[in-house]
VOPAGU-2260 file (C-alpha; in pm, 1 decimal, decimal comma):
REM VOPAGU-2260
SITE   aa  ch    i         X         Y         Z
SITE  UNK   A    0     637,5      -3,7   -4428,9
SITE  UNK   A    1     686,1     198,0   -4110,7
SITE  UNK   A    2    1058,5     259,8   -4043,1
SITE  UNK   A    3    1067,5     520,6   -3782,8
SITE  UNK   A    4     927,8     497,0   -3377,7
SITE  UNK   A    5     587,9     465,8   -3285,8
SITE  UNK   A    6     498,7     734,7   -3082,3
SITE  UNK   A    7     458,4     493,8   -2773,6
SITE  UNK   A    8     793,5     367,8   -2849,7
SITE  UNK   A    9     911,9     742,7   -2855,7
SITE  UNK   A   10     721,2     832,0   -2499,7
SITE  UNK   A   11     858,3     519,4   -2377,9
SITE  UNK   A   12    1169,4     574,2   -2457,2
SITE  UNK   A   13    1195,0     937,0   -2195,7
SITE  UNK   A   14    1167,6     625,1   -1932,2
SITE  UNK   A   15    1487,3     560,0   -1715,2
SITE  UNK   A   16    1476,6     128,6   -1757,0
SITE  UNK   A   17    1747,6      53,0   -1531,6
SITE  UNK   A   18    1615,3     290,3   -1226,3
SITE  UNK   A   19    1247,5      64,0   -1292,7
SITE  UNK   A   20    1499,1    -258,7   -1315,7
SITE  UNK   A   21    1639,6    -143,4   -1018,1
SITE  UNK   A   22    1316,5     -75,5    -857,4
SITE  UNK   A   23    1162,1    -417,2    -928,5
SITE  UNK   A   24    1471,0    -602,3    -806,5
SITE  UNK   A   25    1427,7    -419,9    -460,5
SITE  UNK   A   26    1096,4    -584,6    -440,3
SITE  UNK   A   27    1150,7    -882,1    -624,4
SITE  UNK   A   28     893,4    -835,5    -919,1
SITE  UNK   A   29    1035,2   -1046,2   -1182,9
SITE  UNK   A   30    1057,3   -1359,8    -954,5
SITE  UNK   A   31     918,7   -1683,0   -1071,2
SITE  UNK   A   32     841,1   -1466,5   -1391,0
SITE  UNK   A   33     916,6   -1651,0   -1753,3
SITE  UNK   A   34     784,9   -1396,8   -2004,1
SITE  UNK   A   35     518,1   -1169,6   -1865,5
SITE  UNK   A   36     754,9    -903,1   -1694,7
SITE  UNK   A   37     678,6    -581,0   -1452,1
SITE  UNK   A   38     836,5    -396,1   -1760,3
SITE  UNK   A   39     576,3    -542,5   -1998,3
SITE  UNK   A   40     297,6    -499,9   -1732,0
SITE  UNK   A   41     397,3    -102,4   -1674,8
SITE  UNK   A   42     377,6     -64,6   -2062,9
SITE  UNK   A   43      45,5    -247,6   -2101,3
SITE  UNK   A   44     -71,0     -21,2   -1818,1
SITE  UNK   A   45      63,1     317,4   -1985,4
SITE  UNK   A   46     -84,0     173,5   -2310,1
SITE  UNK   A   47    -436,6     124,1   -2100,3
SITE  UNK   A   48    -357,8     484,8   -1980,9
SITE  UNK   A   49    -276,6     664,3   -2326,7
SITE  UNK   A   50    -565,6     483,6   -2510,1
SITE  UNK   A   51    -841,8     558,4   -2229,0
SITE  UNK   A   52    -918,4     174,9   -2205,4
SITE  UNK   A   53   -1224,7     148,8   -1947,8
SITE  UNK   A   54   -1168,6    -212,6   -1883,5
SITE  UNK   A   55    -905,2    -515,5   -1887,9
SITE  UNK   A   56   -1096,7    -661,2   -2173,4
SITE  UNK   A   57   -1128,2    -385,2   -2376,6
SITE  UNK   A   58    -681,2    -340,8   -2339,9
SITE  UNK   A   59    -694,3    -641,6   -2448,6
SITE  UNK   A   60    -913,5    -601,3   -2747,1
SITE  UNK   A   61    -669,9    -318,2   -2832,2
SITE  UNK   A   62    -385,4    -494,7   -2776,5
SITE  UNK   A   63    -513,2    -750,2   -2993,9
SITE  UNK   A   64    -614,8    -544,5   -3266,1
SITE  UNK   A   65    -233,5    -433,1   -3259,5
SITE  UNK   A   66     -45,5    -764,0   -3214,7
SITE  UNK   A   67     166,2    -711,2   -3493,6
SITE  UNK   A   68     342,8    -425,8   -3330,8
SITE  UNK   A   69     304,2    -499,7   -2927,2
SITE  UNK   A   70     684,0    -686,4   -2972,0
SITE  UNK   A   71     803,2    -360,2   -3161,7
SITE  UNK   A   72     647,8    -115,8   -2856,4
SITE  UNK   A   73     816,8    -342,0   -2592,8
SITE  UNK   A   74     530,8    -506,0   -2444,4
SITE  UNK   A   75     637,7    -832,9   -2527,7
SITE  UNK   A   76     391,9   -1130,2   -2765,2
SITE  UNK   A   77     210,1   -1272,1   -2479,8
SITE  UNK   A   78       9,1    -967,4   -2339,0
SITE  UNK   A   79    -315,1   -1129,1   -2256,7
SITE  UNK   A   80    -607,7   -1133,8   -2046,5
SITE  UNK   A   81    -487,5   -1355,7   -1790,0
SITE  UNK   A   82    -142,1   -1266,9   -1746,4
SITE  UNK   A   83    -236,2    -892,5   -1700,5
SITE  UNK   A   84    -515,0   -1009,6   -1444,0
SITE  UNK   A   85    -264,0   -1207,3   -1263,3
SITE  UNK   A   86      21,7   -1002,3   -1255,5
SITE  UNK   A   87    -171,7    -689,1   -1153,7
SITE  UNK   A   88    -318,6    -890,6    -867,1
SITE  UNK   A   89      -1,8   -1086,4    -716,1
SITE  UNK   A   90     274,1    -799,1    -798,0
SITE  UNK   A   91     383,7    -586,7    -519,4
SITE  UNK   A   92     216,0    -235,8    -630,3
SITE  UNK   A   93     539,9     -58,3    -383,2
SITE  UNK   A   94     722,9    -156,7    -758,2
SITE  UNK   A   95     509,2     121,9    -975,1
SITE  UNK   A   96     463,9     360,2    -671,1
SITE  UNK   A   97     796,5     436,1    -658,3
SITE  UNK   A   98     921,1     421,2    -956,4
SITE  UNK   A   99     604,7     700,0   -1049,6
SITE  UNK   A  100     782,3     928,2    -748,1
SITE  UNK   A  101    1116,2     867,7    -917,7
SITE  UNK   A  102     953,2    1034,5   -1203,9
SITE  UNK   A  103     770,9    1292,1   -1035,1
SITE  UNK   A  104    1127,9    1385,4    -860,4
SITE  UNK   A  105    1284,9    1423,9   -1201,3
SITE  UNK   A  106    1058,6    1637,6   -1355,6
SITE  UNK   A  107    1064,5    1908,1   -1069,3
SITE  UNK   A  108    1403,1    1908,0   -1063,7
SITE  UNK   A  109    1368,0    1995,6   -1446,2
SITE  UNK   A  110    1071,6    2264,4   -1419,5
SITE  UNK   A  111    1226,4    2466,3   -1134,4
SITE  UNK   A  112    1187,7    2798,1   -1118,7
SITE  UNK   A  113    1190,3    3088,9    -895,3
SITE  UNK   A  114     854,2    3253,0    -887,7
SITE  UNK   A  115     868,0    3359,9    -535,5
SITE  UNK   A  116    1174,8    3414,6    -490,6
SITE  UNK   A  117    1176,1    3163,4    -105,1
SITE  UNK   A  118    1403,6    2948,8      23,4
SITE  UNK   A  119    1255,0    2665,5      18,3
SITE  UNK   A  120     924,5    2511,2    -160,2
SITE  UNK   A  121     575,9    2663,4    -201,5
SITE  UNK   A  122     301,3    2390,1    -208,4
SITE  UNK   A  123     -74,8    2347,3    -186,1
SITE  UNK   A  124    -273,0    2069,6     -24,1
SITE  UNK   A  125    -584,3    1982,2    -175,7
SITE  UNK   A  126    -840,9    1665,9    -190,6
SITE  UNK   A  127   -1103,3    1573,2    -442,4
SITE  UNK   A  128   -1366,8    1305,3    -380,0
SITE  UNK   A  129   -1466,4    1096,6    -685,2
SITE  UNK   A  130   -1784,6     931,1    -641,0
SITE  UNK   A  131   -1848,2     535,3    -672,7
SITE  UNK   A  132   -2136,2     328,4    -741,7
SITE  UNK   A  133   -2178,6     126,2    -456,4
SITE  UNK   A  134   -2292,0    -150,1    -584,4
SITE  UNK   A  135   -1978,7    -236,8    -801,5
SITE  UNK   A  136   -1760,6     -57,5    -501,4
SITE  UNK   A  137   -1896,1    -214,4    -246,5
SITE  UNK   A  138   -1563,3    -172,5      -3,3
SITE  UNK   A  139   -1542,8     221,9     -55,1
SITE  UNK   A  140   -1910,1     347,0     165,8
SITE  UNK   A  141   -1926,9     703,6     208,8
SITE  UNK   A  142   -2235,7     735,0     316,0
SITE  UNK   A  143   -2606,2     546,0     340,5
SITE  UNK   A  144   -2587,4     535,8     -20,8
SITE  UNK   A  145   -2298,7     668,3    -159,9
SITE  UNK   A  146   -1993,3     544,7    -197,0
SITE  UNK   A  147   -1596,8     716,1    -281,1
SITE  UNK   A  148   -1284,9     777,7    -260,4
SITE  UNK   A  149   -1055,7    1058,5    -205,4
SITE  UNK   A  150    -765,3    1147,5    -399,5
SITE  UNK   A  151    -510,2    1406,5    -142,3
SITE  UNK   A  152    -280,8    1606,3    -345,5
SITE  UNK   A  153      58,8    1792,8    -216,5
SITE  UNK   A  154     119,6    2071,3    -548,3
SITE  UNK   A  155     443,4    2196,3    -578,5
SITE  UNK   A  156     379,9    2581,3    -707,8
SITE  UNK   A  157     668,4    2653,1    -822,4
SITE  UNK   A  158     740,1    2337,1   -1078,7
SITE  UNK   A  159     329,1    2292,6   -1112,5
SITE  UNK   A  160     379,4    1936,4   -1042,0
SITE  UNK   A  161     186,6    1725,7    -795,8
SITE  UNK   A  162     457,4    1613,7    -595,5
SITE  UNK   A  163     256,5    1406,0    -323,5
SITE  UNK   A  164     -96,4    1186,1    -378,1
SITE  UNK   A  165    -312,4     942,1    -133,1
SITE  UNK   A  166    -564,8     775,3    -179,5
SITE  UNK   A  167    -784,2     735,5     137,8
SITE  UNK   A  168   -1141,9     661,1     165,5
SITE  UNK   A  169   -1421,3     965,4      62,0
SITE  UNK   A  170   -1430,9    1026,9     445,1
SITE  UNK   A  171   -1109,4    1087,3     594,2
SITE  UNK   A  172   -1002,7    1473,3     655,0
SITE  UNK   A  173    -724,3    1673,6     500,4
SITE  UNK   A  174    -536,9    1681,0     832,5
SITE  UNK   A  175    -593,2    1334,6     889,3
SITE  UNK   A  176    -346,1    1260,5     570,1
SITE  UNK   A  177     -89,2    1547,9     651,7
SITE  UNK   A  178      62,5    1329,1     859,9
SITE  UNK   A  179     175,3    1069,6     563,2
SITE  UNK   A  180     368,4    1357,1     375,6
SITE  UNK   A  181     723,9    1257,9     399,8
């Protein structure tokens, strides 16, 4: 019998709870919620994330395959198909946005150092375009027949941390999205 931490449990556990508790009663999350919380969905998620799970269905099949220990990783007993379709689809995203800046914020303030020597920060703006299928993606055409999306990236240098990302359609310019950089 296992008696120490998974290792979710242990990259879990580097999460700050009451900032994301704080976070989700800003914008309400949790309301009209009995069991399926926006603490059990972001887990589910990072669990999605850390396993490279291509689909709902196959989380779920995961998840499934590891009921036994979903209570003892935090997610909760009721992680299922429907509840993660639901809640990912009526919860207010503005909950796991900022509570992923929150994070970002933290870590640069842990990895700074002076390599140039400034005042001040040193960043680089940069874009990728990731190509979709338009026929799933119907919503993101490019072009005649291609369809994407583009990811813009603010890097800090210094702490090698991205430390701004939007998402815009494959189309829009660099400059265009300058202007959302607080």
């Amino acid at each position: 019998m296992n008696k120490e931490k998974y290792v979710f449990a242990q990259l879990v556990s580097f999460l700050n709870e009451d900032k994301f508790r704080r976070i989700v009663n800003k914008y309400q999350g949790n309301r009209y919620v009995k069991s399926f919380t926006c603490w059990n969905q972001l887990l589910a998620l990072m669990f999605r994330q850390l396993s490279n799970r291509e689909s709902l269905r196959d989380l779920i099949v995961a998840l499934d395959t590891h009921h036994t220990k979903c209570y003892h990783l935090g997610m909760g007993r009721n992680v299922s198909k429907s509840n993660l379709a639901r809640a990912n689809q009526d919860r207010d995203c503005r909950i796991f946005e900022e509570f992923a800046y929150s994070l970002v914020k933290e870590v640069r303030e842990k990895r700074v150092a002076d390599i140039f020597e400034l005042d001040g920060n040193v960043y680089a703006f940069d874009s990728t375009t990731i190509d979709l299928c338009l026929s799933v993606f119907w919503w993101a055409k490019f072009r005649k027949k291609k369809g994407g999306v583009k990811v813009h990236t603010l890097y800090d240098i210094e702490t090698q941390i991205p430390t701004f990302f939007h998402i815009t359609e494959a189309s829009v310019h660099d400059s265009k999205v300058m202007k959302e950089i607080s």
